[in-house]
N, CA, C and O atoms as a CHARMM CRD file, in Angstrom:
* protein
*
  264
    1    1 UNK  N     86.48600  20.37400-108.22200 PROA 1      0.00000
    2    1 UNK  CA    87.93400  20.38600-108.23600 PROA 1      0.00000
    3    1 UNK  C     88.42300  19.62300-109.45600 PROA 1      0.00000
    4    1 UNK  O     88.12000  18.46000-109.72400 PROA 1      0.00000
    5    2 UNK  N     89.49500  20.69900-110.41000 PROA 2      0.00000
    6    2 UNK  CA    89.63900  19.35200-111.56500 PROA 2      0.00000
    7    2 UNK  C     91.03100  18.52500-110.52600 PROA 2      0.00000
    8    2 UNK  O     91.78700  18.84100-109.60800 PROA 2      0.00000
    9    3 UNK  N     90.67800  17.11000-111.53900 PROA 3      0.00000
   10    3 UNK  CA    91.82400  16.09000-111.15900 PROA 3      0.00000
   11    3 UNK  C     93.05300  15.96600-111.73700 PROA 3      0.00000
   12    3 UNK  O     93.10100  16.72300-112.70500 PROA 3      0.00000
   13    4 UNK  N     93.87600  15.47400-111.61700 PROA 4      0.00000
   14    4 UNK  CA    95.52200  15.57800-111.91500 PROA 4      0.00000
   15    4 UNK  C     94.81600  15.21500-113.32600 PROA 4      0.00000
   16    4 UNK  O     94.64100  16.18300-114.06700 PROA 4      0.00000
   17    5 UNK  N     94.32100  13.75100-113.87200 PROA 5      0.00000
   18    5 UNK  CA    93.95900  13.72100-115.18200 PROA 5      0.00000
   19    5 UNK  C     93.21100  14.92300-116.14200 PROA 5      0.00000
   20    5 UNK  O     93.72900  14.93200-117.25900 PROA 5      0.00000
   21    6 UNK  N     92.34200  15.73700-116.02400 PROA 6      0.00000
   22    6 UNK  CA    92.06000  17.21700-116.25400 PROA 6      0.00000
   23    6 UNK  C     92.88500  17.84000-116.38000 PROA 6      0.00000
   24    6 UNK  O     93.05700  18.07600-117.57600 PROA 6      0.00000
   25    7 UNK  N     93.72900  18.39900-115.63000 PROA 7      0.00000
   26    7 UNK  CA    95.20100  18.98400-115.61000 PROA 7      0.00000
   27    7 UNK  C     95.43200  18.91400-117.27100 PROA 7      0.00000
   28    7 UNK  O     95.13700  19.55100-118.28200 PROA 7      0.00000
   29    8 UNK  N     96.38500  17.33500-116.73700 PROA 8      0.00000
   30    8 UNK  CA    97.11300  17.15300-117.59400 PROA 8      0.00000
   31    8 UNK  C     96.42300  17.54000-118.99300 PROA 8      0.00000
   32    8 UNK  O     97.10300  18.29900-119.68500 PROA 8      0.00000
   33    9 UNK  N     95.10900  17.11600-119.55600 PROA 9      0.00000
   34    9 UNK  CA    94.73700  17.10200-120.23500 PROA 9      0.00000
   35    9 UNK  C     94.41900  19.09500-120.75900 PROA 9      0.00000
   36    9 UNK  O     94.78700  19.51100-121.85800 PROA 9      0.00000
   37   10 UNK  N     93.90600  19.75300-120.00400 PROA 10     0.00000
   38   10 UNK  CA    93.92000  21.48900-120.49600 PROA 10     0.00000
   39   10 UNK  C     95.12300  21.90900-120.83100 PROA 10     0.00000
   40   10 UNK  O     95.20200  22.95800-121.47100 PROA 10     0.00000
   41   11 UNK  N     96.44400  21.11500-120.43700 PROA 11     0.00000
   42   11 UNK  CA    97.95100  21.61700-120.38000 PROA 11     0.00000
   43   11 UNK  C     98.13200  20.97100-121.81500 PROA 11     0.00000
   44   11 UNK  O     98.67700  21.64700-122.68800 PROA 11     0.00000
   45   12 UNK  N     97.68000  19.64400-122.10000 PROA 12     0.00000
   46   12 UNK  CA    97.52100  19.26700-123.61000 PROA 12     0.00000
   47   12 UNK  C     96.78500  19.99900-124.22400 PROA 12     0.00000
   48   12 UNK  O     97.34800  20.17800-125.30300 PROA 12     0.00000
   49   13 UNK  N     95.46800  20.77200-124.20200 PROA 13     0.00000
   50   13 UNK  CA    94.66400  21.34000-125.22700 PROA 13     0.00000
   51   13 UNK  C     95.64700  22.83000-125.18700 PROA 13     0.00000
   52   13 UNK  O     95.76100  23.37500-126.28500 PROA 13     0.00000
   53   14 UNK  N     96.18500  23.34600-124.28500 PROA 14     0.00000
   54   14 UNK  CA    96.55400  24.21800-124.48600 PROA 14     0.00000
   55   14 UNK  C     97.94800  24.60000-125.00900 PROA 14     0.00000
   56   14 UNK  O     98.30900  25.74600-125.27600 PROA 14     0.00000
   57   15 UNK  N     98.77400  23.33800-125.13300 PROA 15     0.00000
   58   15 UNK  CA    99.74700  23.21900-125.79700 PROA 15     0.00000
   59   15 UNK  C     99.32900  23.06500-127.46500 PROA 15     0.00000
   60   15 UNK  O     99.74700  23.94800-128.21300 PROA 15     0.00000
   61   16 UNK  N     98.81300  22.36300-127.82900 PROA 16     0.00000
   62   16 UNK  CA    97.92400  22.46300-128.79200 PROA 16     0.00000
   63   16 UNK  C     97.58500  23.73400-129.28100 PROA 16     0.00000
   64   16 UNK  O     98.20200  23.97100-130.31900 PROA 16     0.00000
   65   17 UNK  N     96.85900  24.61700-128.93700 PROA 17     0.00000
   66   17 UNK  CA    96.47600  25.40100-128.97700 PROA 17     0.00000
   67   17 UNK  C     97.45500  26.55700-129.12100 PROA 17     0.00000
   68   17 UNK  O     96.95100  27.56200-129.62300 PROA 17     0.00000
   69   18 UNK  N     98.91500  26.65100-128.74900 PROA 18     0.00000
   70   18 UNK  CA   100.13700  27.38400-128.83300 PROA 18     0.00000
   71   18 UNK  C    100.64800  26.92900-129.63100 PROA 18     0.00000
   72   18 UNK  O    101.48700  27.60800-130.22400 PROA 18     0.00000
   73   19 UNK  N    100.39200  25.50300-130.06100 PROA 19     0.00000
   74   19 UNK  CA   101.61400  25.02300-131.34300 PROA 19     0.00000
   75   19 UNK  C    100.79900  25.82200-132.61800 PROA 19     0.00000
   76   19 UNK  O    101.29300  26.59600-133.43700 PROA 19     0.00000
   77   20 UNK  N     99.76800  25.49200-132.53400 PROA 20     0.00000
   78   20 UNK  CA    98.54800  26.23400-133.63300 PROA 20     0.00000
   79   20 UNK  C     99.16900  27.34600-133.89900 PROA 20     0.00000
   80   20 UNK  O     99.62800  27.46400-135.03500 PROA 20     0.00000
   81   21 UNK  N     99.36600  28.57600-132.81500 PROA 21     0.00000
   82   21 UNK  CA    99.78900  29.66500-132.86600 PROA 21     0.00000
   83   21 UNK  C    101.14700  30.10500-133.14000 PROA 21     0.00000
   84   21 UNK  O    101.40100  30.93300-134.01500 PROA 21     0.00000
   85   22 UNK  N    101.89600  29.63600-132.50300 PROA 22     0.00000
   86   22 UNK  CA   103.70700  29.66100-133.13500 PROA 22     0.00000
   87   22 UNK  C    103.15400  29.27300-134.99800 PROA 22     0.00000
   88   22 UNK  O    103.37800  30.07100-135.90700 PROA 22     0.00000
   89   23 UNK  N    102.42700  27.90400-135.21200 PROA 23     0.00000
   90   23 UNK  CA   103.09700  27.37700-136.33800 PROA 23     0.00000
   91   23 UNK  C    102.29300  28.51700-137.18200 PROA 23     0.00000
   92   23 UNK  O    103.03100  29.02200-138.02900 PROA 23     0.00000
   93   24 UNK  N    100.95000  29.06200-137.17400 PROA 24     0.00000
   94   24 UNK  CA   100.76800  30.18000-137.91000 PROA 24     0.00000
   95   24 UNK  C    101.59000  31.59100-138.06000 PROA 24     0.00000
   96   24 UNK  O    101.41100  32.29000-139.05700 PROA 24     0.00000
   97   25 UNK  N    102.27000  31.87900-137.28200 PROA 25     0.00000
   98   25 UNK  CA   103.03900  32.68000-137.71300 PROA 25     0.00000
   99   25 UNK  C    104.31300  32.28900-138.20600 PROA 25     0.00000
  100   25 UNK  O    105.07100  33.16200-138.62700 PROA 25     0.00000
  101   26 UNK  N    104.65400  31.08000-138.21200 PROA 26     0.00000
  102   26 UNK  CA   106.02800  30.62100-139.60500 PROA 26     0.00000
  103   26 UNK  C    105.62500  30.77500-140.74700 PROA 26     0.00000
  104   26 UNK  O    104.75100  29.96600-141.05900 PROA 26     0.00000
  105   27 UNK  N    105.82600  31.28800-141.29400 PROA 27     0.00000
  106   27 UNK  CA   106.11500  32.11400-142.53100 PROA 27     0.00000
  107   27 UNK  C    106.77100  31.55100-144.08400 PROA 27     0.00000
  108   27 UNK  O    107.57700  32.36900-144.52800 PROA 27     0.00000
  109   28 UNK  N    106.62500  30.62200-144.76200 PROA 28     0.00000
  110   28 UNK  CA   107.57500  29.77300-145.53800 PROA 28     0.00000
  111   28 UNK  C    107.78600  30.68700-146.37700 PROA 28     0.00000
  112   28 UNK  O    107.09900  31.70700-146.33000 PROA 28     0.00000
  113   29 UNK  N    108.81200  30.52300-147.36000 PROA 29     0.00000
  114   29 UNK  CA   109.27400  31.29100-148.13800 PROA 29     0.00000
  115   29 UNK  C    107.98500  31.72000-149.28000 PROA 29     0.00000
  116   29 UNK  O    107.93300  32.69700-150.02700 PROA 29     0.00000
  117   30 UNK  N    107.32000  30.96700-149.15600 PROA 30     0.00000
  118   30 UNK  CA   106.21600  30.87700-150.26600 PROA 30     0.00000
  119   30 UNK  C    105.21200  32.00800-149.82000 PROA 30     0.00000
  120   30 UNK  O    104.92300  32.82800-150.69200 PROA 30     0.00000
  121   31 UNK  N    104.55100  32.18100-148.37000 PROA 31     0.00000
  122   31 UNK  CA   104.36100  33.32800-148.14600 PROA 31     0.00000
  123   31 UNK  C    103.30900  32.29300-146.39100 PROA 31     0.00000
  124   31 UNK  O    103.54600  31.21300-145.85000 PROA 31     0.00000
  125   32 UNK  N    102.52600  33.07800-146.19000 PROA 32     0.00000
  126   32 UNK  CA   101.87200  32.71600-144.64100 PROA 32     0.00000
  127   32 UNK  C    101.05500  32.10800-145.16600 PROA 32     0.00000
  128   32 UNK  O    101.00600  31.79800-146.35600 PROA 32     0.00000
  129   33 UNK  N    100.05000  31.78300-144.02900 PROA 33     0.00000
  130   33 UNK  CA    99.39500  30.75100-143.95900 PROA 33     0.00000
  131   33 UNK  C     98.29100  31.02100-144.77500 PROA 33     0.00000
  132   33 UNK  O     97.88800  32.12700-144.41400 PROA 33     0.00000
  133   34 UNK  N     97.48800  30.54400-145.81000 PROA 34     0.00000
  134   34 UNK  CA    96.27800  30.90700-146.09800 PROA 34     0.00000
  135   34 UNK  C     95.06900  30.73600-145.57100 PROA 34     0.00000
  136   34 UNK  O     95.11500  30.09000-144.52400 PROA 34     0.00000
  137   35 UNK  N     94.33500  30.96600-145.79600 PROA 35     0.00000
  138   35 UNK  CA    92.99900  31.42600-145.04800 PROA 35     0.00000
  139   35 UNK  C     92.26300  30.09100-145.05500 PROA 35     0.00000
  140   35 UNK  O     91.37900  29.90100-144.22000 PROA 35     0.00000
  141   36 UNK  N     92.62600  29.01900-146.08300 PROA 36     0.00000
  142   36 UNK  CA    91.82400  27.73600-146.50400 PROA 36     0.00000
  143   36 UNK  C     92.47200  26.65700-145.38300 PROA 36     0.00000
  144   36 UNK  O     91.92300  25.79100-144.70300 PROA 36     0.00000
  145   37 UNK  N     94.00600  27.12200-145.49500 PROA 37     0.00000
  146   37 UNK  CA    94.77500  26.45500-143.95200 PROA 37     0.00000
  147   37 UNK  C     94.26100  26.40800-143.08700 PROA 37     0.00000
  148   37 UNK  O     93.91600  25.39200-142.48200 PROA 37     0.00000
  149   38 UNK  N     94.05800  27.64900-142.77800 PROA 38     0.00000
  150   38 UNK  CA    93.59200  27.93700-141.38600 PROA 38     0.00000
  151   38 UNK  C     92.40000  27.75200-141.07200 PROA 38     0.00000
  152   38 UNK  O     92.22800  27.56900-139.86700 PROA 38     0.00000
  153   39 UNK  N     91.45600  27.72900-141.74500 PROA 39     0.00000
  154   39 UNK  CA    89.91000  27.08600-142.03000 PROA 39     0.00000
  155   39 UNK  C     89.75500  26.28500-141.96000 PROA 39     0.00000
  156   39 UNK  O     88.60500  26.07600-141.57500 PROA 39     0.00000
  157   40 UNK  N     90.82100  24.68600-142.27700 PROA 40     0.00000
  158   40 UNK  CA    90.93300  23.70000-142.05200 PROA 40     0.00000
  159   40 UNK  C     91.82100  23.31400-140.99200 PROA 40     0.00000
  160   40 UNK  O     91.74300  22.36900-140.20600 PROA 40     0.00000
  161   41 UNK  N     92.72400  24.26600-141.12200 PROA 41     0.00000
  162   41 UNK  CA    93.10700  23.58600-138.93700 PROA 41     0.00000
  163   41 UNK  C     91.76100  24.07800-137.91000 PROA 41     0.00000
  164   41 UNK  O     91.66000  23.57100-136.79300 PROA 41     0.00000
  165   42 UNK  N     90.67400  25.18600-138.43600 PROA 42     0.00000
  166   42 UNK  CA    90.15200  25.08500-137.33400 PROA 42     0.00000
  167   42 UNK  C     88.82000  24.07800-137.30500 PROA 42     0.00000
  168   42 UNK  O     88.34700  23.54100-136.30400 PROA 42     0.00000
  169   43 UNK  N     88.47800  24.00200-138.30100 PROA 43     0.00000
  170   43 UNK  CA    87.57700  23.10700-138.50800 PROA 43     0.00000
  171   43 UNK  C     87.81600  21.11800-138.39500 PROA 43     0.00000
  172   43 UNK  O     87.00700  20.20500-138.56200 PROA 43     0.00000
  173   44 UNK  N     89.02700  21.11800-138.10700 PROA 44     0.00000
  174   44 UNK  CA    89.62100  19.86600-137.97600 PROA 44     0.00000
  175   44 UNK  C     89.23400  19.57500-136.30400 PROA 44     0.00000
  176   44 UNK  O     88.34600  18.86000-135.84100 PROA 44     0.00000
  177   45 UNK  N     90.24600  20.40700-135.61300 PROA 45     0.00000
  178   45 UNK  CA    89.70800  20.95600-134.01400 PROA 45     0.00000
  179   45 UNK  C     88.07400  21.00900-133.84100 PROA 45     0.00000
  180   45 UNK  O     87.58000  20.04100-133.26300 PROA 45     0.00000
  181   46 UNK  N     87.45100  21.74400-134.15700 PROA 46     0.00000
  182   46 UNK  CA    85.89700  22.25500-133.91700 PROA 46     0.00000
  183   46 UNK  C     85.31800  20.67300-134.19400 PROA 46     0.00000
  184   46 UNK  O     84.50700  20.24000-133.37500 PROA 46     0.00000
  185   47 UNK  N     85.62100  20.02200-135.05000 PROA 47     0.00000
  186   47 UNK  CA    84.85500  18.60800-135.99200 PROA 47     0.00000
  187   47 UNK  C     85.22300  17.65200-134.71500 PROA 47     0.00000
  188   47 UNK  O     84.27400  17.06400-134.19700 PROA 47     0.00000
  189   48 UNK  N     86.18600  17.50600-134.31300 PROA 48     0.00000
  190   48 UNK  CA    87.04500  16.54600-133.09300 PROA 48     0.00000
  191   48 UNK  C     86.40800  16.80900-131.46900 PROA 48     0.00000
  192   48 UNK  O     86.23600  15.97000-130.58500 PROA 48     0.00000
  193   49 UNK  N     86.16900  18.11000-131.44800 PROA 49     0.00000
  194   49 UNK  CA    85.07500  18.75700-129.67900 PROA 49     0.00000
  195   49 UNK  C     84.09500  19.15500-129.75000 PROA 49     0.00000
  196   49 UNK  O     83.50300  19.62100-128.77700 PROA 49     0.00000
  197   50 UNK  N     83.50200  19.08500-131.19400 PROA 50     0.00000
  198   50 UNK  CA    82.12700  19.49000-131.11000 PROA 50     0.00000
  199   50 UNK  C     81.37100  18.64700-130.58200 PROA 50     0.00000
  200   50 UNK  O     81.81100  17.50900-130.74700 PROA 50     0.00000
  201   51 UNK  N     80.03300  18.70200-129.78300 PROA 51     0.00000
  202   51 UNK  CA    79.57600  17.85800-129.49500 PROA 51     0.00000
  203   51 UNK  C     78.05200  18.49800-130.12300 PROA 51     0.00000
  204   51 UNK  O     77.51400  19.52300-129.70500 PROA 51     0.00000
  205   52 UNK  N     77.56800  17.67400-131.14300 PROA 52     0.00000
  206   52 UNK  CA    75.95800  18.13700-131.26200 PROA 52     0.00000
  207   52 UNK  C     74.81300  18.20100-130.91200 PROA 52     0.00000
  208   52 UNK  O     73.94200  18.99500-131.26800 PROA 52     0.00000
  209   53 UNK  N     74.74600  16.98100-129.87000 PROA 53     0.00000
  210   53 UNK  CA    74.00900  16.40400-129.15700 PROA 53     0.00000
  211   53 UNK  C     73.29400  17.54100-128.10100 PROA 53     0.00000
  212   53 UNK  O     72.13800  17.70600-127.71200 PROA 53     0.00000
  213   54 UNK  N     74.45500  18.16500-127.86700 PROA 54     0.00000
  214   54 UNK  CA    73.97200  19.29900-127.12300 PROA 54     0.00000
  215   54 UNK  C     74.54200  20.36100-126.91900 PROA 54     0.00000
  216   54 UNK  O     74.60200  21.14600-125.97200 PROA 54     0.00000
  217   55 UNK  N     75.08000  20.29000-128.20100 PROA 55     0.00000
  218   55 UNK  CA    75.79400  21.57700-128.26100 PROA 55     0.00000
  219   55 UNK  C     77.10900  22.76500-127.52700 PROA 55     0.00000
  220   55 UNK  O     77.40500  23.95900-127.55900 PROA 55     0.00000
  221   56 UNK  N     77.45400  21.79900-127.06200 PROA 56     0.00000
  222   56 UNK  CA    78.83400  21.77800-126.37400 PROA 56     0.00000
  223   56 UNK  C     80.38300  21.13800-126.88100 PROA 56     0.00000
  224   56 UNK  O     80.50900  20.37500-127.83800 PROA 56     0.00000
  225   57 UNK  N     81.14100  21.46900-126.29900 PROA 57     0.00000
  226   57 UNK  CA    82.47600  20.93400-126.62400 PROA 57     0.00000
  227   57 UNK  C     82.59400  19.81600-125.86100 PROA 57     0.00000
  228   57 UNK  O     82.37400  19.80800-124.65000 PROA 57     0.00000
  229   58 UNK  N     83.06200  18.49800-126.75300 PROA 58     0.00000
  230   58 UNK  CA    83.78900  17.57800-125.61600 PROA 58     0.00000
  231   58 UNK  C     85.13400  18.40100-124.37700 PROA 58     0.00000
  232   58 UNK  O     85.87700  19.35100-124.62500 PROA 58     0.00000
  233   59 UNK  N     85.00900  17.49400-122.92900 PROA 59     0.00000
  234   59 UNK  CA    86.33000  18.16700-122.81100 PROA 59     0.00000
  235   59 UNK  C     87.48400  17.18700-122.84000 PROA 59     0.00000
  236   59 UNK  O     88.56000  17.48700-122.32300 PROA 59     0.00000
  237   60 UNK  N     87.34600  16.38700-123.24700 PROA 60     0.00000
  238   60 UNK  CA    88.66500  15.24400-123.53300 PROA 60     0.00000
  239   60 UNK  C     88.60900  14.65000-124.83600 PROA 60     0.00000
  240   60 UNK  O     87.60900  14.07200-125.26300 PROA 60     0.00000
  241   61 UNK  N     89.87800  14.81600-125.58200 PROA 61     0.00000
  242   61 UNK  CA    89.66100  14.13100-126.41700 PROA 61     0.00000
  243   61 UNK  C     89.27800  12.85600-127.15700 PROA 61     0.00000
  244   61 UNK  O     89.39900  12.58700-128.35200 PROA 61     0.00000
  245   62 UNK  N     88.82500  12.19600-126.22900 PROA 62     0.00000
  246   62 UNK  CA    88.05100  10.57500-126.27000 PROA 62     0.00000
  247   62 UNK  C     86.73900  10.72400-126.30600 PROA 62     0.00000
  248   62 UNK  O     86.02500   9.72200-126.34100 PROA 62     0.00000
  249   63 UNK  N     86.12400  12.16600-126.30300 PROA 63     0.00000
  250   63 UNK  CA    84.85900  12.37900-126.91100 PROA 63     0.00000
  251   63 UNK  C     83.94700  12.46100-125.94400 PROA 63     0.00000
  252   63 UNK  O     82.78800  12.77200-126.22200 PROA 63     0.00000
  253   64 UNK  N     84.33200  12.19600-124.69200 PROA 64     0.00000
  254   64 UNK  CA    83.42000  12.20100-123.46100 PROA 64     0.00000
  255   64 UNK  C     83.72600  13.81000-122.31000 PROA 64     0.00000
  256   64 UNK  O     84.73500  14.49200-122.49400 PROA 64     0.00000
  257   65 UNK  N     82.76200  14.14600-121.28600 PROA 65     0.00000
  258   65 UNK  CA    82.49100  15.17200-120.42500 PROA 65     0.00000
  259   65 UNK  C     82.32300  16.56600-121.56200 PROA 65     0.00000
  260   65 UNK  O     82.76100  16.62800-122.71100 PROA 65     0.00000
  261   66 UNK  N     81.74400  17.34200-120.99700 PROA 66     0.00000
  262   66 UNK  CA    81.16600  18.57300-121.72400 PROA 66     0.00000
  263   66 UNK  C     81.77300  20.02500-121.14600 PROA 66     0.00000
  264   66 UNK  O     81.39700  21.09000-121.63600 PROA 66     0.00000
């Protein structure tokens, strides 16, 4: 069963995860997002839940549960 703390926390990754998405499709006058952007928002994310150890994602962002 997840706990109210879990919750809260997937409702954070997944807000996250929608701001990502709204803010890639804003559009600046200059033109969309480039590909090096976006390579580096995802690799910023991936670098922050990766876990190597065993090859899993953290599931909180304090680096702990899998």
């Amino acid at each position: 069963m997840i706990s109210v703390s879990q919750k809260k926390h997937h409702y954070a990754v997944g807000f996250f995860m929608a701001a990502v998405i709204a803010l890639s499709w804003y559009s600046p006058a200059s033109g969309a997002v480039s590909a090096a952007q976006a390579d580096s928002a995802y690799n910023a994310f991936y670098n922050h839940y990766w876990n190597s150890t065993n090859n899993t994602f953290y599931k909180y962002d304090n680096r702990t549960g899998s």
